[in-house]
C-alpha positions in Angstrom: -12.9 27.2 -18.2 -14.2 25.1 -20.7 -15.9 21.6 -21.0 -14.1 18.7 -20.8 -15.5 14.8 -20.7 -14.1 14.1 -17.1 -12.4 15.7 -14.4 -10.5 13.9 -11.9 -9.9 15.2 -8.4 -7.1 14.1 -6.5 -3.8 13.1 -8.4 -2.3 10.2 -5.9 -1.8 6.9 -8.0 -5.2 6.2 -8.2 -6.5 9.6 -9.5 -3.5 9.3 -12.1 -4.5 5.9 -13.1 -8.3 6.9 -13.6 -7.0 10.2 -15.3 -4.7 7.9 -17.7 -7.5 5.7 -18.4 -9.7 8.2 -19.4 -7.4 10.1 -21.7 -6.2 6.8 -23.2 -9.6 6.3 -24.0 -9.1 9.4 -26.3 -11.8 11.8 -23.9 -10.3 15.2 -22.4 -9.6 15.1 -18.4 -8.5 17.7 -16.1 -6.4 16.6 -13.1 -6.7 18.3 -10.1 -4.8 18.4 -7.2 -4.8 20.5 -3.8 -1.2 20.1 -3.1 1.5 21.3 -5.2 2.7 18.4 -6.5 1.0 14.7 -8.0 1.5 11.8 -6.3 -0.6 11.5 -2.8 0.6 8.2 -1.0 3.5 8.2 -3.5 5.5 11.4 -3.0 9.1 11.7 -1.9 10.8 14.6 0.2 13.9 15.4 1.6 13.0 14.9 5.1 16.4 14.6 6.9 18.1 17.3 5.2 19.3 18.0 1.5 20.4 15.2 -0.1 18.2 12.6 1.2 15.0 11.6 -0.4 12.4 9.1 1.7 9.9 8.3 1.0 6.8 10.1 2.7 3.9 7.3 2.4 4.7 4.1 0.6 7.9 3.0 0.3 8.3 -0.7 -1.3 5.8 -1.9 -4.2 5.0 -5.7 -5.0 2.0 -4.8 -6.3 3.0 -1.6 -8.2 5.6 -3.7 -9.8 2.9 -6.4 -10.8 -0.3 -4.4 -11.4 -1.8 -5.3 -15.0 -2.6 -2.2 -15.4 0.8 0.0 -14.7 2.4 -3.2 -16.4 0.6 -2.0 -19.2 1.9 1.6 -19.5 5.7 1.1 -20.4 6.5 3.7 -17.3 10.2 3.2 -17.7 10.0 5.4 -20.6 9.4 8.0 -18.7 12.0 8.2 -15.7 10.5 4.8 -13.3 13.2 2.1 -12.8 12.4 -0.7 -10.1 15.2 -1.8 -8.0 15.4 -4.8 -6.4 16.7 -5.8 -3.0 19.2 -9.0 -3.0 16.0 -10.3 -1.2 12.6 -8.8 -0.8 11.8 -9.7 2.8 13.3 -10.3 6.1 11.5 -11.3 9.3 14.4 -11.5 12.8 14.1 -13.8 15.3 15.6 -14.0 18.9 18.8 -15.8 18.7 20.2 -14.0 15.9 18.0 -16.5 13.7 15.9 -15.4 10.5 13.3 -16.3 8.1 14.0 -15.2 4.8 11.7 -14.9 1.8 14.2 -14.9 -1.3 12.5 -14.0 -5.1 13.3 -17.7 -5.7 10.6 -20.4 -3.9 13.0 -23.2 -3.8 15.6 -21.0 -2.0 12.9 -19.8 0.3 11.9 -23.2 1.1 15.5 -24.3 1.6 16.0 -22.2 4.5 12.7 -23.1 6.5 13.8 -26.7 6.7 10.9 -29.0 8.1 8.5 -25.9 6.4 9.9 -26.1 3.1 7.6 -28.2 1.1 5.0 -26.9 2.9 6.0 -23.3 1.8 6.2 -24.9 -2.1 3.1 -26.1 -1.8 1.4 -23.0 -0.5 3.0 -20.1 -1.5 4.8 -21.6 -4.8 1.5 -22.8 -6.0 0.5 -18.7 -6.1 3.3 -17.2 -7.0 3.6 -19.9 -10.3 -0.2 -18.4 -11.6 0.6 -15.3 -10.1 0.4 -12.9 -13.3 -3.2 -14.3 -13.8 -4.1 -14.1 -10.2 -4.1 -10.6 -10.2 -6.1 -9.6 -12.7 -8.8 -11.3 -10.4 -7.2 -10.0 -7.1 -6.4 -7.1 -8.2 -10.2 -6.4 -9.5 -13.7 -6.0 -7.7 -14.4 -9.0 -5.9 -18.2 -9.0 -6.7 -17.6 -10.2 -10.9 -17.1 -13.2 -12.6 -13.5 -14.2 -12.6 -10.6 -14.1 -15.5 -8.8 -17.2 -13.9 -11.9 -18.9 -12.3 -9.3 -22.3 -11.6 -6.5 -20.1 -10.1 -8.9 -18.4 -8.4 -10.2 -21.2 -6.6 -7.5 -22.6 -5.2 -6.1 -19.3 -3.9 -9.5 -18.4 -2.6 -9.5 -21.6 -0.8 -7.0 -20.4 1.8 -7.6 -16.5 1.2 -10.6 -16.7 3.0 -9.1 -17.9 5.9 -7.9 -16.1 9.0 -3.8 -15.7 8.8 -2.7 -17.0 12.8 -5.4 -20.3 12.5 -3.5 -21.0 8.8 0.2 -20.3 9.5 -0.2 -22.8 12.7 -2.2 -25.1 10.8 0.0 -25.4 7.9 3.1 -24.7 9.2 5.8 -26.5 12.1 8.2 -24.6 12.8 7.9 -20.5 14.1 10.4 -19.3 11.3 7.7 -20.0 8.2 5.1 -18.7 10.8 6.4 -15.7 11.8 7.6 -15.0 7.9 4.0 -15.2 6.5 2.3 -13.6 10.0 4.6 -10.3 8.8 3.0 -10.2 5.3 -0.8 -10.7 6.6 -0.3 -8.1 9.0 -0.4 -5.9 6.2 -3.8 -6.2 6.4 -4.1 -4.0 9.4 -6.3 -6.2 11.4 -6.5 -9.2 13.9 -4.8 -11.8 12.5 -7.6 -14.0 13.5 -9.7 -12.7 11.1 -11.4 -13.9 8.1 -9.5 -13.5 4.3 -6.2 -11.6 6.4 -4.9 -15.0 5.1 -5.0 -13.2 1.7 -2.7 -10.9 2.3 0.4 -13.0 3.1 -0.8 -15.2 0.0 -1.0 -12.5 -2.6 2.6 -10.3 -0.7 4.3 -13.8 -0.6 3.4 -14.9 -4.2 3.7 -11.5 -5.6 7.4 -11.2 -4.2 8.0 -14.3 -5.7 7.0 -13.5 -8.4 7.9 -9.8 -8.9 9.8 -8.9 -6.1 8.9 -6.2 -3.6 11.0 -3.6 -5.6 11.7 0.6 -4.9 11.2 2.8 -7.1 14.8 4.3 -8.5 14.9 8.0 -6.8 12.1 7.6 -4.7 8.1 6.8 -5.0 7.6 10.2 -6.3 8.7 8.6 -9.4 5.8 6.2 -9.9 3.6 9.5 -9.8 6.0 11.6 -12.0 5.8 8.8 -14.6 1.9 8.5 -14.5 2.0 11.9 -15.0 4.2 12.2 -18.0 2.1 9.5 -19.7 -1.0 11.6 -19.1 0.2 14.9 -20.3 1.4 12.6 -23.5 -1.9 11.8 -24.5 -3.3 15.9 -24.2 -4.8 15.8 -20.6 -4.6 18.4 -18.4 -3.5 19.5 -14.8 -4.0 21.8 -12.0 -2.4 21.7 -8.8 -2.8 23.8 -5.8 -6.3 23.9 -6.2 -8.4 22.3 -3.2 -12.0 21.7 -4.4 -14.5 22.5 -1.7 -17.9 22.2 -4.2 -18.3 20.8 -7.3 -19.9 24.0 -8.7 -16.3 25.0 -8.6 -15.3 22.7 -11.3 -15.8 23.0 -15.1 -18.2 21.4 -16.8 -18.0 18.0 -17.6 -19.9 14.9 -18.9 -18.3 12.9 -15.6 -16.2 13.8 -12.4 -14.2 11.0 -10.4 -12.7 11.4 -7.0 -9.7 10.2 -5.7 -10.8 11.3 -2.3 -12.1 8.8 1.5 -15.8 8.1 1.1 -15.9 10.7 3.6 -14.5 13.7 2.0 -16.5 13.1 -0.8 -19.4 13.2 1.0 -18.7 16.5 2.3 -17.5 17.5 -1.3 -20.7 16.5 -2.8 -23.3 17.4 0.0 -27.0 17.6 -0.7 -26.3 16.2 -4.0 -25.9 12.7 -2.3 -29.4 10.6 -1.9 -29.8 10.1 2.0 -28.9 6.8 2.0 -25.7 6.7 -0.2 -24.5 9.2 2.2 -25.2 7.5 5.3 -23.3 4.8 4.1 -20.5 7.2 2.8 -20.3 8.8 6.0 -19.9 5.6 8.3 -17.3 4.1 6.3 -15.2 2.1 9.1 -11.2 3.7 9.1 -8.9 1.1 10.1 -5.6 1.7 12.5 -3.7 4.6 12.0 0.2 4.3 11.5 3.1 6.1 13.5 6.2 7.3 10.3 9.7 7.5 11.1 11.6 8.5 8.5 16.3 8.3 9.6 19.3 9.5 8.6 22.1 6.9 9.8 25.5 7.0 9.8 25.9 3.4 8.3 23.7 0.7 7.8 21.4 -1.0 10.0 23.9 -3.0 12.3 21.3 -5.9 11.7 22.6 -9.4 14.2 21.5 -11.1 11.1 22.9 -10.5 7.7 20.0 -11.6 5.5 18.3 -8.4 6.8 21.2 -6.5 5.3 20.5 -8.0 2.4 17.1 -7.5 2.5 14.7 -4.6 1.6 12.1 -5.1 3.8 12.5 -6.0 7.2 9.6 -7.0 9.7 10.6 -6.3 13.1 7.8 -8.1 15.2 9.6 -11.1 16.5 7.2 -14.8 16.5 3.9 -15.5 15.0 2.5 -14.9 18.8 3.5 -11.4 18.7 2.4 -10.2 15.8 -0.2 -11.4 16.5 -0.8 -10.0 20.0 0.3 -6.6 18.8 -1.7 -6.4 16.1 -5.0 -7.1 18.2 -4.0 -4.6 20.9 -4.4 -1.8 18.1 -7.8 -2.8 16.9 -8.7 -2.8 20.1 -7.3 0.5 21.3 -3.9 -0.2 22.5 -0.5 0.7 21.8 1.4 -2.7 21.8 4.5 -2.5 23.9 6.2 -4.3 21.4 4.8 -3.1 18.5 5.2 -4.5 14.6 7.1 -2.7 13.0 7.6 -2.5 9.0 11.8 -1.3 7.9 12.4 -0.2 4.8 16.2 0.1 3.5 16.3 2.1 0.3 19.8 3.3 0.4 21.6 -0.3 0.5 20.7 -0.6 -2.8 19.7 2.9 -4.5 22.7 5.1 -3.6 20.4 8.3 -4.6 18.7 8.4 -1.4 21.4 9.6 0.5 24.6 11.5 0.6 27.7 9.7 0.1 28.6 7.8 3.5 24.9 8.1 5.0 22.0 6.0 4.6 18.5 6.4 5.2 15.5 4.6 6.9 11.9 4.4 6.8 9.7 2.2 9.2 6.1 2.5 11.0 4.0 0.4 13.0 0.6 0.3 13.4 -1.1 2.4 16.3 -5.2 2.8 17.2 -6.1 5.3 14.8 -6.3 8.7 16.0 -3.2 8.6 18.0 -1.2 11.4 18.8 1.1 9.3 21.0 4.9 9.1 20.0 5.6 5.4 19.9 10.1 6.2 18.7 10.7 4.6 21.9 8.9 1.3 21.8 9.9 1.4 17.7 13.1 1.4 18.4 13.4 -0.8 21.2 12.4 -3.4 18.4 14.6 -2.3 16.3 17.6 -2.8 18.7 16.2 -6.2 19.5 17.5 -7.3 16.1 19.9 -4.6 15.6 21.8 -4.0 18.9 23.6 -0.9 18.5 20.7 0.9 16.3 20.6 4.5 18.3 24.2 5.0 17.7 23.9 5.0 14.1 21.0 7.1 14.0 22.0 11.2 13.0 18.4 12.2 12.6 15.1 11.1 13.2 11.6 12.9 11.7 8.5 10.9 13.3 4.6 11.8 12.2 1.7 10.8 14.2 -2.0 10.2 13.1 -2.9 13.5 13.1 0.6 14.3 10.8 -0.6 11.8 8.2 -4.0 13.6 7.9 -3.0 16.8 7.9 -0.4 16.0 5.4 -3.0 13.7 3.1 -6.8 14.1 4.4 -7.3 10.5 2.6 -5.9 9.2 5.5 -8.5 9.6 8.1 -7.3 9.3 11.6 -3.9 8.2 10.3 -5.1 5.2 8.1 -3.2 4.7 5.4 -5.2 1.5 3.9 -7.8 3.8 2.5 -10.3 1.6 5.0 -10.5 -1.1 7.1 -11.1 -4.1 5.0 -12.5 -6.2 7.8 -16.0 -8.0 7.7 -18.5 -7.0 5.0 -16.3 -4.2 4.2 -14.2 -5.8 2.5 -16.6 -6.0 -0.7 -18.4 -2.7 0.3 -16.1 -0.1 -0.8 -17.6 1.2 0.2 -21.0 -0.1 -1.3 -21.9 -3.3 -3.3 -21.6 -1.4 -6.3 -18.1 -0.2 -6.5 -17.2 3.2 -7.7 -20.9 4.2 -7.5 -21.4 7.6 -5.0 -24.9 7.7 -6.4 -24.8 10.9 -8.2 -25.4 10.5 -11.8 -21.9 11.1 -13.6 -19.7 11.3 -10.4 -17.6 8.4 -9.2 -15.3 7.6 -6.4 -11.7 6.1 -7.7 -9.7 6.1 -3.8 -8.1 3.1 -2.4 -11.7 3.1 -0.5 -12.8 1.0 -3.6 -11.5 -2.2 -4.6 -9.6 -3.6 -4.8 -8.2 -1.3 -1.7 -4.9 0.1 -0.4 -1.0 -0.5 -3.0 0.1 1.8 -5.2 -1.4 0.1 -8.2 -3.6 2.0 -9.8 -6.4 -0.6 -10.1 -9.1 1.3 -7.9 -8.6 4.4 -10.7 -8.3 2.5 -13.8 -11.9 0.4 -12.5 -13.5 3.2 -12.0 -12.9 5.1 -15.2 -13.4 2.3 -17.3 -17.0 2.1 -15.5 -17.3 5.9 -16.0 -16.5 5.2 -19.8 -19.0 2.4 -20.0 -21.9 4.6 -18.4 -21.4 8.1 -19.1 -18.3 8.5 -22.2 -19.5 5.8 -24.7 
């Protein structure tokens, strides 16, 4: 084959982003995928049966919808519509009570009562700066900041742990429990340091953006990257699992879409000793446990804001969120588990047949598991939703060992890309992002920063480094 400037291997949304980047850029790229089709954490299947489409991986996008970069690209060109929930989020409570979080702050605050200014102080504060928030959040966290003011005040709380804040700041267990869900997203104890920063940028991000789907399914987000890139001349190959680089053509730089891990092994002796130590003992966070439905009718929620909305988290009070999310990291599977519900078909009739609908929730689970959780899942579920297993028609569940056979990226099940605990959360996995330390080659993976979302950001860093350094 001949040259090219940059190959890109791996074509999830972060391999596409790097590989748009790049050709934008005017330089030729070859995409390469081992699966037969683009997309990675962003492809959609018909898992319950024809007619369905659910979404395999990702599901709901607040910061797809609000990256800078696919912002940028004018996707809706090419086939990618967002559509948006009556309201983003959802979070039950016993009682038949729940905490809602609305695009709109003031009608958010309106229905935490005593919480309300609280929650407009807080959370309206970030989601009013939030388009130049994250440029910043949304970047490397080791360079000097676009919005150093904005920064600072979000940073102020970010760095906080979630459970100490929420109590802190907030009164009542409905606000608590609301902006416990969105940290938890964080896939760690919620009583650890900057997990605060993940309810703050989900919160102000839905406010500001909305936590949209993707019209048709996530495999549209990849479809549309994909069409841009074939626009401006670059090339791809799918089907094609790259075991050695020697296998590749040649090319001025190479960037991988692939855990620090599998890039290790792809680039072997190649690696100096110590860039491959740290490569190889990369820390994986908690796996997940998928459950992909076909229902009968809607969700028969006790609540009706979480028919309205398209997110529900299942998990019950800040307590227990918090409890369940500390039994994972430390090797348990929470009898009550968190559980994250998406809802596509209330508001996108294309994911179903007429008169069906169709599901999508996981929870987190120690990575590695093999253990099916349906029962303790759905035993949440029904909490909120009494009546749930009669509406169900069929079920399709993957384990840890599912995820990673169907995407090795997600080692032991993670889908984060990496735990973004301690000192890993700026070394992703080094201090000098996107560097594997082979001249020329670069990692692009949600193992870089800014980490896990369909956003594109870790791709479009890393090839605009690889454009600095190696395509000038």
């Amino acid at each position: 084959m001949s040259a090219r400037d940059a190959v890109v291997v791996g074509a999830g949304p972060n391999g596409l982003a790097a590989a748009v980047t790049l050709a934008a850029a005017g330089r030729s790229v070859l995409l390469v995928e081992a699966a037969a089709t683009v997309g990675g954490g962003t492809r959609s299947a018909p898992l319950t049966g024809p007619g369905t489409v659910h979404d395999v991986c990702s599901a709901v996008h607040p910061l797809g919808v609000s990256s800078p970069f696919l912002r940028r690209l004018r996707l809706h060109e090419h086939g990618l519509g967002w559509v948006h929930p009556d309201l983003p989020l959802a979070h039950p409570l016993d009682g038949g009570a729940a905490a809602v979080l609305d695009r709109s702050v003031e009608a958010t605050a309106a229905g935490l009562g005593a919480d309300g200014d609280r929650w407009r102080h807080v959370l309206g504060a970030a989601a009013a700066r939030w388009d130049d928030l994250a440029l910043d959040v949304t970047g490397p966290l080791v360079r000097p900041p676009r919005h150093p003011v904005a920064l600072a005040r979000f940073g102020a709380l970010a760095v906080l742990p979630a459970a100490p804040l929420a109590r802190a700041v907030f009164r009542e267990e409905p606000a608590r429990a609301l902006f416990a869900g969105m940290a938890a997203h964080a896939f760690l104890p919620l009583h650890h340091p900057f997990t605060a920063s993940f309810g703050l940028a989900l919160g102000a991000s839905g406010h500001s953006a909305g936590w949209p789907f993707a019209r048709g399914g996530s495999q549209r987000i990849a479809d549309a990257l994909l069409a841009v890139f074939l626009r401006l001349g670059g090339e791809v190959r799918t089907g094609w699992r790259v075991t050695d680089l020697d296998e590749l053509p040649a090319a001025r730089t190479v960037l991988l879409d692939l855990a620090p891990r599998r890039a290790a092994d792809l680039l072997g002796d190649r690696m100096p000793a110590r860039a491959r130590r740290r490569f190889e003992r990369f820390r994986h966070g908690p796996g997940a446990f998928k459950l992909d439905y076909l229902l009968s009718e809607p969700v028969p929620w006790t609540n009706e804001a979480c028919g309205r909305a398209g997110t529900v988290h299942v998990g019950g009070t800040l307590a227990e969120v918090v409890e369940a999310e500390a039994a994972v990291t430390a090797g348990r599977h929470p009898a009550r588990p968190f559980v994250l519900v998406a809802q596509p078909s209330l508001f996108d009739p294309t994911r179903a047949p007429a008169g069906r609908h169709t599901l999508w929730a996981y929870c987190h689970v120690p990575r590695g598991s093999t253990l099916d959780v349906t029962r303790a899942v759905e035993d949440q579920i029904e909490r909120f939703a009494p009546g749930f297993r009669d509406v169900v028609l069929e079920r399709r569940t993957m384990h840890c060992g599912d995820l990673e056979a169907y995407n090795p990226n997600y080692v032991g099940g993670d889908i984060a890309g990496g735990s973004h605990g301690g000192l890993q959360l700026v070394r992703r996995p080094t201090l000098l992002p996107y560097r594997t330390g082979v001249d020329g080659v670069y990692l692009c993976s949600a193992s870089t920063p800014p980490g896990a979302g369909v956003h594109g950001m870790c791709g479009h860093h890393a090839a605009r480094l690889a454009l600095r350094r190696e395509l000038s």
